[in-house]
C-alpha positions as CSV (number, residue, x, y, z in Angstrom):
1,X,0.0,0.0,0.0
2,X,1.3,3.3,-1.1
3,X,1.8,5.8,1.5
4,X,0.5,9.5,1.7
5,X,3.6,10.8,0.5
6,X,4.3,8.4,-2.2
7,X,0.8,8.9,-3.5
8,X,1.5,12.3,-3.9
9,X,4.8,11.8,-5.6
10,X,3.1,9.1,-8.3
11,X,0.1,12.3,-8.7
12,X,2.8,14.1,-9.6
13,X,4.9,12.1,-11.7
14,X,1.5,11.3,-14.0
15,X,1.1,15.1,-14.4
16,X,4.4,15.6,-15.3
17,X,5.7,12.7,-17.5
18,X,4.1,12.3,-20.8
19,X,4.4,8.8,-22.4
20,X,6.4,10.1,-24.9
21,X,9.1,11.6,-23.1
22,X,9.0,8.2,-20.7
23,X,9.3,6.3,-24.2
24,X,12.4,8.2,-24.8
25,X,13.9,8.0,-21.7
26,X,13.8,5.2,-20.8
27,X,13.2,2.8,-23.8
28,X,16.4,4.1,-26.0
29,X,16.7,3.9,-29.3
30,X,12.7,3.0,-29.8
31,X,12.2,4.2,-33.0
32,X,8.1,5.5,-33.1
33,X,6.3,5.9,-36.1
34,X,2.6,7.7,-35.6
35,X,0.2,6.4,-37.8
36,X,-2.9,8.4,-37.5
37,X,-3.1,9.5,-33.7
38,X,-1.2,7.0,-32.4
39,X,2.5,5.8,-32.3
40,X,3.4,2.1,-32.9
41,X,7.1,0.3,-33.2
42,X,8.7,-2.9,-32.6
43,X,8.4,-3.9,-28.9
44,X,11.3,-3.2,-26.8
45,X,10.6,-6.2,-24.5
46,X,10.7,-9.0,-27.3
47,X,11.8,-9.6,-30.2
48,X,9.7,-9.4,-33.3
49,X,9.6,-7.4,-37.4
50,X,6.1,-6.0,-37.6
51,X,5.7,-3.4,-34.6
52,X,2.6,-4.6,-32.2
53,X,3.9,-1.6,-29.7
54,X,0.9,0.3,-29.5
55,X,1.8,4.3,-27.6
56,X,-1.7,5.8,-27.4
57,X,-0.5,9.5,-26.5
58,X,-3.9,10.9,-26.1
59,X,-4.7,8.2,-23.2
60,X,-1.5,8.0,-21.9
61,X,-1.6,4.2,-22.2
62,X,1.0,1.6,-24.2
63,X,0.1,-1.8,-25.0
64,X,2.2,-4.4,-26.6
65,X,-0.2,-6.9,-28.9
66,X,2.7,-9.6,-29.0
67,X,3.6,-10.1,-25.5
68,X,0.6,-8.5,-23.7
69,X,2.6,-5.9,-21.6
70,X,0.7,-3.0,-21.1
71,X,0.3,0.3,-19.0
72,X,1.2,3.9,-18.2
73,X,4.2,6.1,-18.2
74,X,5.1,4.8,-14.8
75,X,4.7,0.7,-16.1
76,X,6.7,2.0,-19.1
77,X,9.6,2.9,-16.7
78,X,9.6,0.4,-14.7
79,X,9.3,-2.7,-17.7
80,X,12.2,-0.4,-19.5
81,X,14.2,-0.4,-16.2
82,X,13.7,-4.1,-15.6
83,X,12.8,-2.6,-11.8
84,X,9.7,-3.0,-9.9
85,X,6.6,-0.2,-10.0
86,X,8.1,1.1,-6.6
87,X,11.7,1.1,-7.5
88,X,10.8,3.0,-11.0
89,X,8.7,5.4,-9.2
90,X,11.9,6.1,-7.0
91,X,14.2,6.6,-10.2
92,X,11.6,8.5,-12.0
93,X,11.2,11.1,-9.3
94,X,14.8,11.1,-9.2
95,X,15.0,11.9,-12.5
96,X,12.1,14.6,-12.8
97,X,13.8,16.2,-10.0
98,X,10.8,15.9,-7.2
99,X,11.6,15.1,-3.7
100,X,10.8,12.6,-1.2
Protein backbone atom coordinates (compact mmCIF):
# COMPACT_ATOMS: atom_id res chain seq x y z
CA UNK A 1 0.00 0.00 0.00
CA UNK A 2 1.25 3.26 -1.05
CA UNK A 3 1.78 5.85 1.54
CA UNK A 4 0.46 9.46 1.69
CA UNK A 5 3.60 10.82 0.47
CA UNK A 6 4.27 8.37 -2.16
CA UNK A 7 0.77 8.85 -3.47
CA UNK A 8 1.52 12.33 -3.92
CA UNK A 9 4.84 11.80 -5.62
CA UNK A 10 3.08 9.10 -8.27
CA UNK A 11 0.06 12.29 -8.67
CA UNK A 12 2.79 14.14 -9.56
CA UNK A 13 4.89 12.05 -11.72
CA UNK A 14 1.49 11.30 -13.98
CA UNK A 15 1.12 15.07 -14.42
CA UNK A 16 4.45 15.61 -15.27
CA UNK A 17 5.73 12.67 -17.50
CA UNK A 18 4.13 12.35 -20.85
CA UNK A 19 4.42 8.79 -22.41
CA UNK A 20 6.39 10.14 -24.94
CA UNK A 21 9.07 11.63 -23.13
CA UNK A 22 8.96 8.18 -20.67
CA UNK A 23 9.25 6.30 -24.20
CA UNK A 24 12.40 8.22 -24.82
CA UNK A 25 13.93 8.04 -21.70
CA UNK A 26 13.83 5.16 -20.84
CA UNK A 27 13.23 2.78 -23.78
CA UNK A 28 16.45 4.07 -26.03
CA UNK A 29 16.67 3.90 -29.25
CA UNK A 30 12.68 2.95 -29.83
CA UNK A 31 12.24 4.18 -33.02
CA UNK A 32 8.10 5.47 -33.06
CA UNK A 33 6.33 5.94 -36.06
CA UNK A 34 2.59 7.69 -35.64
CA UNK A 35 0.19 6.40 -37.84
CA UNK A 36 -2.90 8.40 -37.49
CA UNK A 37 -3.09 9.51 -33.71
CA UNK A 38 -1.22 7.01 -32.41
CA UNK A 39 2.49 5.81 -32.26
CA UNK A 40 3.40 2.11 -32.94
CA UNK A 41 7.11 0.33 -33.16
CA UNK A 42 8.68 -2.94 -32.59
CA UNK A 43 8.37 -3.93 -28.93
CA UNK A 44 11.34 -3.21 -26.81
CA UNK A 45 10.60 -6.18 -24.54
CA UNK A 46 10.67 -9.05 -27.30
CA UNK A 47 11.77 -9.62 -30.16
CA UNK A 48 9.65 -9.44 -33.34
CA UNK A 49 9.65 -7.35 -37.38
CA UNK A 50 6.12 -6.01 -37.61
CA UNK A 51 5.68 -3.35 -34.60
CA UNK A 52 2.62 -4.65 -32.23
CA UNK A 53 3.88 -1.58 -29.66
CA UNK A 54 0.88 0.34 -29.47
CA UNK A 55 1.80 4.32 -27.63
CA UNK A 56 -1.73 5.78 -27.43
CA UNK A 57 -0.47 9.54 -26.48
CA UNK A 58 -3.91 10.86 -26.09
CA UNK A 59 -4.75 8.24 -23.19
CA UNK A 60 -1.52 7.95 -21.92
CA UNK A 61 -1.62 4.24 -22.18
CA UNK A 62 0.97 1.59 -24.21
CA UNK A 63 0.07 -1.85 -24.98
CA UNK A 64 2.25 -4.42 -26.61
CA UNK A 65 -0.17 -6.95 -28.90
CA UNK A 66 2.67 -9.57 -29.01
CA UNK A 67 3.61 -10.13 -25.47
CA UNK A 68 0.60 -8.46 -23.72
CA UNK A 69 2.62 -5.90 -21.60
CA UNK A 70 0.68 -3.00 -21.07
CA UNK A 71 0.35 0.33 -19.03
CA UNK A 72 1.18 3.88 -18.18
CA UNK A 73 4.24 6.11 -18.20
CA UNK A 74 5.07 4.76 -14.82
CA UNK A 75 4.69 0.73 -16.09
CA UNK A 76 6.74 2.03 -19.08
CA UNK A 77 9.62 2.94 -16.72
CA UNK A 78 9.57 0.42 -14.65
CA UNK A 79 9.29 -2.74 -17.68
CA UNK A 80 12.24 -0.41 -19.55
CA UNK A 81 14.24 -0.36 -16.16
CA UNK A 82 13.66 -4.05 -15.57
CA UNK A 83 12.82 -2.62 -11.85
CA UNK A 84 9.70 -2.97 -9.90
CA UNK A 85 6.65 -0.24 -9.97
CA UNK A 86 8.05 1.06 -6.57
CA UNK A 87 11.70 1.10 -7.54
CA UNK A 88 10.84 3.04 -11.00
CA UNK A 89 8.73 5.37 -9.16
CA UNK A 90 11.94 6.13 -7.04
CA UNK A 91 14.22 6.62 -10.23
CA UNK A 92 11.58 8.51 -12.00
CA UNK A 93 11.16 11.09 -9.28
CA UNK A 94 14.82 11.10 -9.21
CA UNK A 95 14.95 11.92 -12.53
CA UNK A 96 12.12 14.56 -12.77
CA UNK A 97 13.85 16.20 -9.99
CA UNK A 98 10.82 15.90 -7.18
CA UNK A 99 11.62 15.06 -3.65
CA UNK A 100 10.79 12.63 -1.24
Amino acid sequence: MLSQLNYSIVTNIKQILSLEAACRQYLPGIVLRRRGRKLWACCPFHSEKTPSFLVDTERGRWRCFGCGKYGDALDLAAAGLGVPLAEAVKIVAADLGLSR
